[in-house]
PASEBA-1860 file (N, C-alpha, C; in nm, 3 decimals):
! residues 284
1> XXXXXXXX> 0.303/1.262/4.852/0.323/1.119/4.871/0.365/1.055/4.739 ~ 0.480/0.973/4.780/0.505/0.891/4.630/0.395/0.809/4.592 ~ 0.423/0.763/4.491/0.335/0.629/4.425/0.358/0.509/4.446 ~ 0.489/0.476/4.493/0.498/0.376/4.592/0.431/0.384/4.701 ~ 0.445/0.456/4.812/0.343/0.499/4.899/0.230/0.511/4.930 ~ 0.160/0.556/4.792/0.002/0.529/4.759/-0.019/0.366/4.736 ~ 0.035/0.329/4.620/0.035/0.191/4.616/0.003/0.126/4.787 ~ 0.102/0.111/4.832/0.133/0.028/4.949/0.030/0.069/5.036
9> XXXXXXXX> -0.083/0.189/5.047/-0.201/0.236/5.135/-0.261/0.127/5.090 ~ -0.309/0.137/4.950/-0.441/0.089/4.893/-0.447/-0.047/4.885 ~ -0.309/-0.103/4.947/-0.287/-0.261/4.899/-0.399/-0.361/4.938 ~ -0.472/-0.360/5.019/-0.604/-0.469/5.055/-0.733/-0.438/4.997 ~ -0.713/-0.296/4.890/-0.856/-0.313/4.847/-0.807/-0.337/4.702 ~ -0.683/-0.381/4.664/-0.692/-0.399/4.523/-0.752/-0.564/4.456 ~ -0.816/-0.522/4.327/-0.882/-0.615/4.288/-0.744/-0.745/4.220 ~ -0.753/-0.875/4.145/-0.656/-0.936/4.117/-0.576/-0.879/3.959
17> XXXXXXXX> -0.651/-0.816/3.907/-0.597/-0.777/3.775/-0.555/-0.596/3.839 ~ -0.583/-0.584/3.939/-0.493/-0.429/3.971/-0.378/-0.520/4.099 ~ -0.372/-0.634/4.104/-0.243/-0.651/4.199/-0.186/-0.670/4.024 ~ -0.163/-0.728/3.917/-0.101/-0.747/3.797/0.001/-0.618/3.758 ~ -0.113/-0.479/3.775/-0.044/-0.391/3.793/0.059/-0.330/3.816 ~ -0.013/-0.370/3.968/0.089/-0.312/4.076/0.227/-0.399/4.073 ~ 0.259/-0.532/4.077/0.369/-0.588/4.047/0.433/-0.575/3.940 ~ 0.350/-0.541/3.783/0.474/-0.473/3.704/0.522/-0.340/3.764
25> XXXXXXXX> 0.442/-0.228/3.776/0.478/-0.136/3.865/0.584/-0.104/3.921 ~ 0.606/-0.138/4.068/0.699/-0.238/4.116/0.812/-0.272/4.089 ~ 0.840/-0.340/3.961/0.931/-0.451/3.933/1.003/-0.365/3.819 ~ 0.964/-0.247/3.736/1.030/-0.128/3.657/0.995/0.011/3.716 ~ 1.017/0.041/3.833/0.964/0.146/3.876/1.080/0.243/3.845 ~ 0.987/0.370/3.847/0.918/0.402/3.775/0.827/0.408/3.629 ~ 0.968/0.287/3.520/0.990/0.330/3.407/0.846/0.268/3.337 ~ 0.801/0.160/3.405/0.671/0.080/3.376/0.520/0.182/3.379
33> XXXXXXXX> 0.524/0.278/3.441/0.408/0.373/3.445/0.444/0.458/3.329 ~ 0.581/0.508/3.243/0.536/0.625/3.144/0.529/0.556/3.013 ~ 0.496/0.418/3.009/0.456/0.361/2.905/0.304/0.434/2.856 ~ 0.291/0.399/2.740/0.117/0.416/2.719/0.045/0.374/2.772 ~ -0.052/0.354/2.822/-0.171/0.335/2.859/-0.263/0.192/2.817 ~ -0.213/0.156/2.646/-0.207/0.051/2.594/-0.121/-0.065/2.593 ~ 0.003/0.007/2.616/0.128/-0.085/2.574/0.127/-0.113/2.722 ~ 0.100/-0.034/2.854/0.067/-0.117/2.969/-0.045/-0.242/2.991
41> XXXXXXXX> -0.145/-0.170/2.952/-0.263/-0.307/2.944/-0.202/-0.401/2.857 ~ -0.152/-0.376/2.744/-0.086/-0.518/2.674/-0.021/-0.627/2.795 ~ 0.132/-0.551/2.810/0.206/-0.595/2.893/0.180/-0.687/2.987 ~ 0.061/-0.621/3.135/0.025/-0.659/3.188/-0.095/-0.781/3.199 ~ -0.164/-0.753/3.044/-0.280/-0.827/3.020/-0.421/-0.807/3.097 ~ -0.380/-0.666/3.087/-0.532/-0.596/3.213/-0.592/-0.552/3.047 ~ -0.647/-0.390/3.131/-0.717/-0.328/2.988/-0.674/-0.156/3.041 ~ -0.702/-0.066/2.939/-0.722/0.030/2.953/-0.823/0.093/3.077
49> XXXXXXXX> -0.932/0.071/3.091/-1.091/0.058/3.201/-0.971/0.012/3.374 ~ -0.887/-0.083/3.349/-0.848/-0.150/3.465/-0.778/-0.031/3.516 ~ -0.654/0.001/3.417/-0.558/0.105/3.455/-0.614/0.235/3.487 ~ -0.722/0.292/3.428/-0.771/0.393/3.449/-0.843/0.397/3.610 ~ -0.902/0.286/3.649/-0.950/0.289/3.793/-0.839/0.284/3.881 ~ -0.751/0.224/3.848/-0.632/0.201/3.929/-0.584/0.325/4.012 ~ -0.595/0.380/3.873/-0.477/0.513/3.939/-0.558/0.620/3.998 ~ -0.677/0.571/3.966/-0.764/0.663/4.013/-0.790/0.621/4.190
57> XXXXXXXX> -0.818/0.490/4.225/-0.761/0.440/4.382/-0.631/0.526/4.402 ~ -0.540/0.567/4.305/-0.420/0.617/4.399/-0.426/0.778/4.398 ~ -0.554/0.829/4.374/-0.571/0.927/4.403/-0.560/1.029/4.284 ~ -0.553/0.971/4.196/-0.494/1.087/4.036/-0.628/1.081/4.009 ~ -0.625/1.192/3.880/-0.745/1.247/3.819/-0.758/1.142/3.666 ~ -0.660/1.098/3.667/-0.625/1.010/3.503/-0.464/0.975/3.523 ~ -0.491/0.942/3.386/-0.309/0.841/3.388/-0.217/0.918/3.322 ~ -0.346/1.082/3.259/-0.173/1.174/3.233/-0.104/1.197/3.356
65> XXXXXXXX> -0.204/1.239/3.431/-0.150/1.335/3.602/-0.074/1.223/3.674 ~ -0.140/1.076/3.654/-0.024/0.974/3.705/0.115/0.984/3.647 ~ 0.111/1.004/3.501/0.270/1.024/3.420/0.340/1.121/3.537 ~ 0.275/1.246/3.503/0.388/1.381/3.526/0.376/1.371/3.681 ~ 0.282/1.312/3.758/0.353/1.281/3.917/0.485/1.147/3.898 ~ 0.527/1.108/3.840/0.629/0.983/3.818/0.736/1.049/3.760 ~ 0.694/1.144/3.680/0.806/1.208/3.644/0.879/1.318/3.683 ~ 0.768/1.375/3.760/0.861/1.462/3.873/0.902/1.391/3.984
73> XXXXXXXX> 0.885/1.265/4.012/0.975/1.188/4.090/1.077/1.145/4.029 ~ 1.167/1.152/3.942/1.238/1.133/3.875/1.329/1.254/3.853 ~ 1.290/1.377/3.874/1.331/1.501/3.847/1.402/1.507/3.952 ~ 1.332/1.464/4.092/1.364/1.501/4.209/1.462/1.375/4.234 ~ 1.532/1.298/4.181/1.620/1.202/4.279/1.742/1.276/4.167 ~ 1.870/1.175/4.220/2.029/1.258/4.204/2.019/1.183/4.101 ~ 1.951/1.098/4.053/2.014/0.983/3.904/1.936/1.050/3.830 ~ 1.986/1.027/3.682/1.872/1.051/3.545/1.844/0.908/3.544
81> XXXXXXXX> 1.712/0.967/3.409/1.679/0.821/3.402/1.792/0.705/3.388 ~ 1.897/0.770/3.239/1.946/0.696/3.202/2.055/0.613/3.326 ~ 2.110/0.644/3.396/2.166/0.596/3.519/2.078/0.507/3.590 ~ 1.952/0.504/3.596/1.859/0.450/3.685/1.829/0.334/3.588 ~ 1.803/0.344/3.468/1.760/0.249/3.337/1.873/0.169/3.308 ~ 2.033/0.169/3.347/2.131/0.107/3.294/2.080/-0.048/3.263 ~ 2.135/-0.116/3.180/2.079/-0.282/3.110/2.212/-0.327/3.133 ~ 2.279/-0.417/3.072/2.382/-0.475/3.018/2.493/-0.401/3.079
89> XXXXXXXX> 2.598/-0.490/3.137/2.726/-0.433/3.168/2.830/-0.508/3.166 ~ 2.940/-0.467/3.138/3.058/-0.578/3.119/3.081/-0.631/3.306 ~ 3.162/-0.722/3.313/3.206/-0.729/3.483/3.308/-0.641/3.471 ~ 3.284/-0.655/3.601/3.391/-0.511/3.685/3.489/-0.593/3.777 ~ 3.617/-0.594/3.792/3.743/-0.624/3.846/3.709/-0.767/3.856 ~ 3.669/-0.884/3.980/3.703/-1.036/4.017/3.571/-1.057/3.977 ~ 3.556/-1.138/3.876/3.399/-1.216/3.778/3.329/-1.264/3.960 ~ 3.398/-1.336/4.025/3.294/-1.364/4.180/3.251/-1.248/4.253
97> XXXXXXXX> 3.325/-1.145/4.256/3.306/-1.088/4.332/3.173/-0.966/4.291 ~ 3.163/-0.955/4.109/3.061/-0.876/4.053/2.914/-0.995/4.049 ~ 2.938/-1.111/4.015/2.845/-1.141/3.977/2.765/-1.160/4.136 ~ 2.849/-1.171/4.237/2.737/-1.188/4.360/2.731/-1.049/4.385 ~ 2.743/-0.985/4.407/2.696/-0.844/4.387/2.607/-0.773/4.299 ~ 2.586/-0.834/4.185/2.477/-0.847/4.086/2.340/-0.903/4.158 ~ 2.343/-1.021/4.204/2.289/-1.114/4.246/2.199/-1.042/4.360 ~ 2.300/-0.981/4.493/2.214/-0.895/4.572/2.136/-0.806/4.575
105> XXXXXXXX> 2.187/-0.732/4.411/2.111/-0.612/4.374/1.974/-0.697/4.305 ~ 1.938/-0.810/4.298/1.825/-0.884/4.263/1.744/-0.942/4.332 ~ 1.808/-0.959/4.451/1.770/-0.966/4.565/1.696/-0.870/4.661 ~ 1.754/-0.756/4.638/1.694/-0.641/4.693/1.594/-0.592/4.650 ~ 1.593/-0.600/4.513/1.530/-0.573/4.418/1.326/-0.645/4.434 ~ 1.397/-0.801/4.441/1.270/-0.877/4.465/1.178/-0.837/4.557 ~ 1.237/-0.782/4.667/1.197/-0.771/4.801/1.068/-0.667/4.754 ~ 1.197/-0.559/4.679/1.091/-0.410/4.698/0.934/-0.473/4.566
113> XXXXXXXX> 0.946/-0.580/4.477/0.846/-0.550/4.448/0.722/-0.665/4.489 ~ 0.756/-0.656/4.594/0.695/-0.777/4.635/0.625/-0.705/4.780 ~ 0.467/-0.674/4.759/0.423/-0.605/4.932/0.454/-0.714/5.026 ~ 0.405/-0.653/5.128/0.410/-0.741/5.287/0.275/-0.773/5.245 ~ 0.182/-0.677/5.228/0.015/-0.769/5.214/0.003/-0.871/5.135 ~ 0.080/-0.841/5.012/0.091/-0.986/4.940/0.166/-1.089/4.948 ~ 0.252/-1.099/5.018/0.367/-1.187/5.113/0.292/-1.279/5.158 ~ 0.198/-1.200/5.279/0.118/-1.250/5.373/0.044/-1.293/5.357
121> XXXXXXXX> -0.059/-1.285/5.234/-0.161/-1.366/5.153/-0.152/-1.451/5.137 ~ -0.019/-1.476/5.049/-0.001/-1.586/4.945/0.051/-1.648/5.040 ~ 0.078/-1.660/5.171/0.197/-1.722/5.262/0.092/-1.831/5.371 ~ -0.039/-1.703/5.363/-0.182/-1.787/5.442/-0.282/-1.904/5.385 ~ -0.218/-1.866/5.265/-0.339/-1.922/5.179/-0.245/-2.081/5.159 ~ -0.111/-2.060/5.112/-0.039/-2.235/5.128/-0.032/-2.269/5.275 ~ -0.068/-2.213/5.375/-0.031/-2.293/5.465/-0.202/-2.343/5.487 ~ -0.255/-2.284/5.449/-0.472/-2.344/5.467/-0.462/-2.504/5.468
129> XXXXXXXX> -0.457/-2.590/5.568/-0.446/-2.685/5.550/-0.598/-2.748/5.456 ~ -0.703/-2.655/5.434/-0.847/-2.699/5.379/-0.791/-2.677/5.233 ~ -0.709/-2.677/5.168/-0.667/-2.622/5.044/-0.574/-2.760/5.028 ~ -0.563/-2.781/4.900/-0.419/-2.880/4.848/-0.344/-2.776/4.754 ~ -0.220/-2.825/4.734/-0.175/-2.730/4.703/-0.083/-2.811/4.574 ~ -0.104/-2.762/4.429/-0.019/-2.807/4.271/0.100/-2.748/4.265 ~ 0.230/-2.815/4.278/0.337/-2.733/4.240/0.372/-2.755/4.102 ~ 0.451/-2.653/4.005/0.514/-2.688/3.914/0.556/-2.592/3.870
137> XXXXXXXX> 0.676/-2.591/3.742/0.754/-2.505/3.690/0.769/-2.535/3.548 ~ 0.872/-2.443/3.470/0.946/-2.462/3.359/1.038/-2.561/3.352 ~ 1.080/-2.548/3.227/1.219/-2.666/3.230/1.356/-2.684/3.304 ~ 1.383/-2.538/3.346/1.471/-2.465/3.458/1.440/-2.452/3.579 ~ 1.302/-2.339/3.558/1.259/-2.330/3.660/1.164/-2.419/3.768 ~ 1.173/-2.540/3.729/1.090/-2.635/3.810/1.206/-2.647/3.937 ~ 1.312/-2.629/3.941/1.383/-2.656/4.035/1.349/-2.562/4.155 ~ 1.309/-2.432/4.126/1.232/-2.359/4.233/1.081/-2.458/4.277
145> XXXXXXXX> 0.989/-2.454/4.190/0.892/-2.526/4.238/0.930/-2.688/4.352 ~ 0.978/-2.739/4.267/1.053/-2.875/4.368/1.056/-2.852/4.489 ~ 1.156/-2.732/4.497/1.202/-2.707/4.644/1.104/-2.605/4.734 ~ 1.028/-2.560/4.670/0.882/-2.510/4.721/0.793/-2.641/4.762 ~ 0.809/-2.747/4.673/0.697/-2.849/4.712/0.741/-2.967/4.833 ~ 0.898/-2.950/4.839/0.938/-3.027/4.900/0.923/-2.958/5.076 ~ 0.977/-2.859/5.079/0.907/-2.791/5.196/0.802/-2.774/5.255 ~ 0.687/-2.776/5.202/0.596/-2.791/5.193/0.533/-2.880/5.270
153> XXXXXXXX> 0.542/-2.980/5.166/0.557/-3.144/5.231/0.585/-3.177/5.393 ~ 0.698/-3.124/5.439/0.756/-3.151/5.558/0.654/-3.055/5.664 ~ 0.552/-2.952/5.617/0.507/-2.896/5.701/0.361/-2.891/5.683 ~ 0.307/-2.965/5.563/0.105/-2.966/5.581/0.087/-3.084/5.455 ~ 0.015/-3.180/5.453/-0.045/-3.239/5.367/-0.076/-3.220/5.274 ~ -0.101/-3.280/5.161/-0.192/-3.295/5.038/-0.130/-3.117/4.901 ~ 0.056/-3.185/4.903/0.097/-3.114/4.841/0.147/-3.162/4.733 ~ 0.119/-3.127/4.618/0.150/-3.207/4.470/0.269/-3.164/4.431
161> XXXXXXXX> 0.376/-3.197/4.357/0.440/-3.149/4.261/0.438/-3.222/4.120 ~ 0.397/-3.184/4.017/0.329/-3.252/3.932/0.475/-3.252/3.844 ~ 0.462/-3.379/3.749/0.541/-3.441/3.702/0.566/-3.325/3.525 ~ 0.674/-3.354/3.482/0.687/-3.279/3.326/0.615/-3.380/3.243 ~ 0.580/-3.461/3.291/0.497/-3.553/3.148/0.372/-3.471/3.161 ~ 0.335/-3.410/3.047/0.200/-3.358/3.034/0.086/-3.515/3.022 ~ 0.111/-3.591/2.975/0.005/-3.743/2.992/-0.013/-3.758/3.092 ~ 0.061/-3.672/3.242/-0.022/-3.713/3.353/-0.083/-3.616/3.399
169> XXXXXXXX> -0.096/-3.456/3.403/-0.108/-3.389/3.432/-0.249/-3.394/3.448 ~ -0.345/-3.449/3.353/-0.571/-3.498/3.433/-0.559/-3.563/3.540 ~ -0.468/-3.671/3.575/-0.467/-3.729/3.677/-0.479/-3.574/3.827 ~ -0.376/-3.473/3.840/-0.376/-3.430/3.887/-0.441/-3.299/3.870 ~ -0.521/-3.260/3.751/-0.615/-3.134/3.714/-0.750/-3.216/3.790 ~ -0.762/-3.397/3.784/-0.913/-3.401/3.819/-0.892/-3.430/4.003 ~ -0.822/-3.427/4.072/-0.791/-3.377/4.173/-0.825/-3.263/4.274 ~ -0.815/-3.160/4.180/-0.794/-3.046/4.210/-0.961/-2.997/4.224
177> XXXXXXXX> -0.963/-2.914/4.335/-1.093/-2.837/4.401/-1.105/-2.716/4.409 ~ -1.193/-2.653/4.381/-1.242/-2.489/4.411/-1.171/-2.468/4.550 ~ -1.078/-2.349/4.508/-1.026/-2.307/4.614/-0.866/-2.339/4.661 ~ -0.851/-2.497/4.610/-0.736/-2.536/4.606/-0.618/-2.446/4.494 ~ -0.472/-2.481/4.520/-0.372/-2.381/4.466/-0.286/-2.464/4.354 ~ -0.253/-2.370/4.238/-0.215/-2.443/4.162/-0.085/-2.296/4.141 ~ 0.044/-2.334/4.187/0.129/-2.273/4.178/0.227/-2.296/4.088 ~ 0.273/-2.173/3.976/0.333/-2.200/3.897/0.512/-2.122/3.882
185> XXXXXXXX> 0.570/-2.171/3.839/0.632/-2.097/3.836/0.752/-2.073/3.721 ~ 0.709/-1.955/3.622/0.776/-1.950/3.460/0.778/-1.806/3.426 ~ 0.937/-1.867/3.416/1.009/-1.747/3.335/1.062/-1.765/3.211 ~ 1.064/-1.657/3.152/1.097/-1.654/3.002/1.227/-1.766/3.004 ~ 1.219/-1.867/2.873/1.100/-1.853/2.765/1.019/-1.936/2.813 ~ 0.907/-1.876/2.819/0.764/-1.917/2.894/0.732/-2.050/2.800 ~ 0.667/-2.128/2.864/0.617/-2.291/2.825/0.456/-2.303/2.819 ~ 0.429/-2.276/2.698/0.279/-2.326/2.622/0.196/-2.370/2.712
193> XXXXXXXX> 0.253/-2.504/2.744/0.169/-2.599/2.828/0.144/-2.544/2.980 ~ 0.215/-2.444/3.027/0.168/-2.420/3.131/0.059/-2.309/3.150 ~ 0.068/-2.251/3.002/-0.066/-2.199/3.038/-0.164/-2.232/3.013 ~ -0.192/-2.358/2.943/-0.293/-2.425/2.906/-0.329/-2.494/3.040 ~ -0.243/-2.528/3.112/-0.273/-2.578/3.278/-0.332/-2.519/3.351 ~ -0.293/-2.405/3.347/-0.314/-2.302/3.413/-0.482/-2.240/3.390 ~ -0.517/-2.235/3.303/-0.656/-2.186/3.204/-0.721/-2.364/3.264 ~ -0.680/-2.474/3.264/-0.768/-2.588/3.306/-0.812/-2.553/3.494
201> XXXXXXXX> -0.696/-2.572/3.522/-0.729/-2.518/3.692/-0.827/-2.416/3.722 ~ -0.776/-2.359/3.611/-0.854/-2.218/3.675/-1.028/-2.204/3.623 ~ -1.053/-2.271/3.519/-1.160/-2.250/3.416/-1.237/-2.340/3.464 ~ -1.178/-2.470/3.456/-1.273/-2.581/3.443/-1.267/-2.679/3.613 ~ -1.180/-2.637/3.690/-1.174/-2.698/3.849/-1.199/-2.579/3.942 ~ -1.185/-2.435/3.922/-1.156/-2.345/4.001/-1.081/-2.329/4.098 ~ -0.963/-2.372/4.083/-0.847/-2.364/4.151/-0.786/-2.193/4.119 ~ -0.756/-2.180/4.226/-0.654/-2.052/4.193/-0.513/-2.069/4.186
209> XXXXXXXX> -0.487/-1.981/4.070/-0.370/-1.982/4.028/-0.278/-1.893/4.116 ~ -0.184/-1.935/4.130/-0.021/-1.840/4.174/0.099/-1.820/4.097 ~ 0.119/-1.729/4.029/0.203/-1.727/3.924/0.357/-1.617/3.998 ~ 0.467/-1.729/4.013/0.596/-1.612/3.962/0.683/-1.649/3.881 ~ 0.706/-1.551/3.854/0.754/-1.533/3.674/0.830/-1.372/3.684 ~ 0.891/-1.257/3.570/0.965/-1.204/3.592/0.862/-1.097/3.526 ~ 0.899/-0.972/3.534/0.875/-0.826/3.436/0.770/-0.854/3.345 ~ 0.825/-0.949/3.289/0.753/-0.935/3.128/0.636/-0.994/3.136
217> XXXXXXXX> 0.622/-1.127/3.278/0.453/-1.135/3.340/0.450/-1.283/3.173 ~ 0.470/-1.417/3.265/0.442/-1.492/3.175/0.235/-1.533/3.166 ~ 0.233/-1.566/3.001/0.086/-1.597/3.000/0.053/-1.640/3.101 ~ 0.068/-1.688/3.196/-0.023/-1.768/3.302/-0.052/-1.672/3.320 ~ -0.002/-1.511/3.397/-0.108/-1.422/3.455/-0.201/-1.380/3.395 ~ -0.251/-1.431/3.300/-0.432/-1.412/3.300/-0.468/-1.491/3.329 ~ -0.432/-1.573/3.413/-0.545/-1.696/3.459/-0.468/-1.711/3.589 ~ -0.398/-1.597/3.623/-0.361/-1.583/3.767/-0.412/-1.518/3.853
225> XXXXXXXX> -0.467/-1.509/4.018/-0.509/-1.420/4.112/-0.404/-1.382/4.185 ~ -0.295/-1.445/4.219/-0.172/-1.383/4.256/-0.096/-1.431/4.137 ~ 0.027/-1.291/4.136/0.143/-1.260/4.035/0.249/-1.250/4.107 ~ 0.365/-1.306/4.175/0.503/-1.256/4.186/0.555/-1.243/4.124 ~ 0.642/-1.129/4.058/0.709/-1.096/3.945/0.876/-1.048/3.995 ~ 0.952/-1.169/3.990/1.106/-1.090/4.037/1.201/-1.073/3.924 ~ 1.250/-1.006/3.978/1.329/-0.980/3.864/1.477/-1.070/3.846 ~ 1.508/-1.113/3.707/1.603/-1.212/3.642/1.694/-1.129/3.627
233> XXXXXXXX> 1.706/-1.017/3.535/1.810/-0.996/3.466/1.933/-0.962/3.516 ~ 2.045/-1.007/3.494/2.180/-1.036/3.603/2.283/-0.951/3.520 ~ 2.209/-0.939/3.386/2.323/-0.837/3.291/2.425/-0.931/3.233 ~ 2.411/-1.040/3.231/2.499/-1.117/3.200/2.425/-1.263/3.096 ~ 2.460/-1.316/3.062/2.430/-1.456/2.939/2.351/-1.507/2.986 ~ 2.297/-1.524/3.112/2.186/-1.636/3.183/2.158/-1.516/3.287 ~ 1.987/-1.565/3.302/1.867/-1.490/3.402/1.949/-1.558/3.528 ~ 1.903/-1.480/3.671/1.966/-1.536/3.778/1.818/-1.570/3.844
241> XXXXXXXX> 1.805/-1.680/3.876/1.648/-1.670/3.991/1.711/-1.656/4.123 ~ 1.815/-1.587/4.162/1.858/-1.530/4.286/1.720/-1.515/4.395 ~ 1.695/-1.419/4.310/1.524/-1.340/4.392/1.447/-1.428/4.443 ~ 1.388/-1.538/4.287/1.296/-1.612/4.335/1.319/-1.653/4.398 ~ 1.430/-1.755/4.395/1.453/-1.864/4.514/1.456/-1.810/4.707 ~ 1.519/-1.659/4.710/1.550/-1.603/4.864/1.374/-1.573/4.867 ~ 1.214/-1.527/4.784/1.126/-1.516/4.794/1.081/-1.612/4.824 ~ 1.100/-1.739/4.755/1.040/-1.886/4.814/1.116/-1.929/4.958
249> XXXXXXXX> 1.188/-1.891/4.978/1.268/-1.908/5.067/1.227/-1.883/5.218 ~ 1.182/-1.765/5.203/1.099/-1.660/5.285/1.003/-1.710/5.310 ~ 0.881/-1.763/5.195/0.822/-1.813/5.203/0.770/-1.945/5.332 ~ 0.852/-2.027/5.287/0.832/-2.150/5.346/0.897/-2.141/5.540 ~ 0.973/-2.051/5.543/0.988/-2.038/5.632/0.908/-1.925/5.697 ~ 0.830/-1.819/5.676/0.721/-1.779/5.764/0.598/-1.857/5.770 ~ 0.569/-1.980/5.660/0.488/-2.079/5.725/0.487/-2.179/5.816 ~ 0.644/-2.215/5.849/0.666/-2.273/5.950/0.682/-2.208/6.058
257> XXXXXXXX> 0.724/-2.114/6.063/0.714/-1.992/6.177/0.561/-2.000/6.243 ~ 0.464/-1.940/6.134/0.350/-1.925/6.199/0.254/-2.071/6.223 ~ 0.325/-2.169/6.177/0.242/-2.310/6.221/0.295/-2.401/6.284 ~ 0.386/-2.333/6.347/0.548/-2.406/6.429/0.491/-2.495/6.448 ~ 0.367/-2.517/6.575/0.338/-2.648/6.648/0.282/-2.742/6.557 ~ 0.227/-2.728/6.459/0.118/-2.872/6.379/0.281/-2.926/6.270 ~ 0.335/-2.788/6.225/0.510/-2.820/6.178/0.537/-2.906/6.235 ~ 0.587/-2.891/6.373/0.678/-2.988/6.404/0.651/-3.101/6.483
265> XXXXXXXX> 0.508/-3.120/6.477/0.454/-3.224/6.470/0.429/-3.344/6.375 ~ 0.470/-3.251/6.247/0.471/-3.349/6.162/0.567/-3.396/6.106 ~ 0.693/-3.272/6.127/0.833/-3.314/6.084/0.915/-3.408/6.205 ~ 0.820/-3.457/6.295/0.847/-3.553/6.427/0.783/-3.674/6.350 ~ 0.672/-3.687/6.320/0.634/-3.823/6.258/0.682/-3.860/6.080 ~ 0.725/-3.730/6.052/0.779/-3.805/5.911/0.929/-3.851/5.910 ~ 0.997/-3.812/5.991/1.130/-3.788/6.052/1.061/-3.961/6.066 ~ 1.013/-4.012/6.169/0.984/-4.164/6.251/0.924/-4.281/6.121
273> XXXXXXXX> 0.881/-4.175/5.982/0.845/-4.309/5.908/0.995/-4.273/5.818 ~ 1.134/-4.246/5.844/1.153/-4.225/5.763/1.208/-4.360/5.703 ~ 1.298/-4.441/5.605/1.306/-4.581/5.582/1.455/-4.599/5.623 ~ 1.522/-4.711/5.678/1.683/-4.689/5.719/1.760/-4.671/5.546 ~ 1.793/-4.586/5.566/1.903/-4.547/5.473/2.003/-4.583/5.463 ~ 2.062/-4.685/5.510/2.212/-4.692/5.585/2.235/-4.801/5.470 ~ 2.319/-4.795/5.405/2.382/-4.871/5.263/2.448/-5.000/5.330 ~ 2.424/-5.063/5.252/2.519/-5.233/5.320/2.640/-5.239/5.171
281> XXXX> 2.733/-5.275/5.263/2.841/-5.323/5.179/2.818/-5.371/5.036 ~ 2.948/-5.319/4.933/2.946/-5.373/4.789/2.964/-5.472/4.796 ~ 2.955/-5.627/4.729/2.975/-5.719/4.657/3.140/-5.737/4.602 ~ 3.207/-5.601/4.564/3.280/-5.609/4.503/3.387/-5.559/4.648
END
């Protein structure tokens, strides 16, 4: 059995710092397991003790026998590493026609490191109408959060998207309740202040955190219980959030799926307060 395979058995008994893991895992597979042992716990922000139980749930004796099972999976496919590891590439023939093709391969990509058990978690837990739910992002990436919070909105109550002025951000930390969600979402170059948010929610309100962010796993995941980690790199001058956005995407629409009726019950009465929009003639 692969280690993907094992992974994906054990997925409901893993603890929150072995899902950290498992999504770097995942998200450099294979190449993220023949790291050290240290330079993984760095990475990830687990420990040595974490990784060692881990792999031991996936059935190994230790994390050498985890190496050389990863690496005879590697032996056994038609690519070498180096083919499988490629980084950086010039475009190839029509710049549209590579870079969305780039794009899908990030797409595809997201999917695989992303379980169905954890899909489904994180997908139950925003739609909990007993929960409120904190959106926010980076300086870029808030535009994912937005459109996470704005969806949202149209389908359950008491959904924040918190403003970039950090002077307001107590207003909405003293808000916040045990149990309630404080979703973040930062990718390199990761923003200070959100993990200091992140460490308030989580420390001093007990809110749980939801962090996606890319590979490299921004600071918030230590003060995260869920991690989505998709992958950016497009090989080109700018990260693509391709992934994230078709993951949030997904998102919001299997919560309306599975809450169709209280949904569109409410996208019937917000639809009825909505205000007339209809512009009256210029002056000029």
């Amino acid at each position: 059995m692969q280690v993907l395979e094992r992974i994906a058995a054990i997925e409901p008994e893993l603890t929150a710092a072995e899902r950290k893991l498992r999504t770097a895992l995942l998200l450099d597979y294979p190449f993220a397991g023949l790291d050290t042992i240290q330079s993984l716990a760095a990475k990830t922000q687990t420990s040595s003790p974490t990784i060692s139980r881990f792999v031991t749930k996936l059935g190994f004796g230790g994390y050498q026998e985890f190496q050389r099972h990863l690496i005879e999976e590697l032996k056994e496919g038609n690519r070498s590493p180096l083919d499988l590891h490629e980084r950086e590439r010039p475009m190839q023939g029509e710049f549209l026609d590579d870079f969305v093709a780039r794009a899908e391969n990030i797409v595809r990509a997201s999917t695989a490191a992303t379980s169905h058990a954890q899909f489904a978690r994180i997908t139950d837990m925003l739609a909990d109408p007993k929960r409120s739910i904190h959106v926010i992002g980076g300086r870029i990436s808030d535009a994912i959060a937005l459109y996470l919070s704005r969806h949202l909105r149209q389908m359950r109550p008491n959904v924040f998207h918190l403003p970039a002025d950090t002077e307001i951000w107590p207003e909405y930390l003293l808000r916040m309740r045990p149990r309630d969600i404080l979703f973040v979402v930062d990718f390199r170059r990761y923003q200070p202040s959100l993990t200091e948010l992140a460490q308030r929610a989580s420390e001093g309100r007990g809110a749980k955190v939801f962090l996606m962010t890319d590979k490299w796993l921004s600071p918030v995941s230590r003060h995260a219980s869920e991690v989505v980690a998709a992958p950016i790199d497009s090989g080109t001058v700018w990260d693509s959030y391709s992934g994230a956005l078709v993951l949030v995407e997904a998102m919001v629409t299997r919560i309306a799926e599975e809450t169709w009726d209280d949904t569109r019950k409410r996208i019937e009465s917000w639809d009825a307060m909505r205000l007339d929009t209809k512009e009256t003639p210029n002056d000029t």
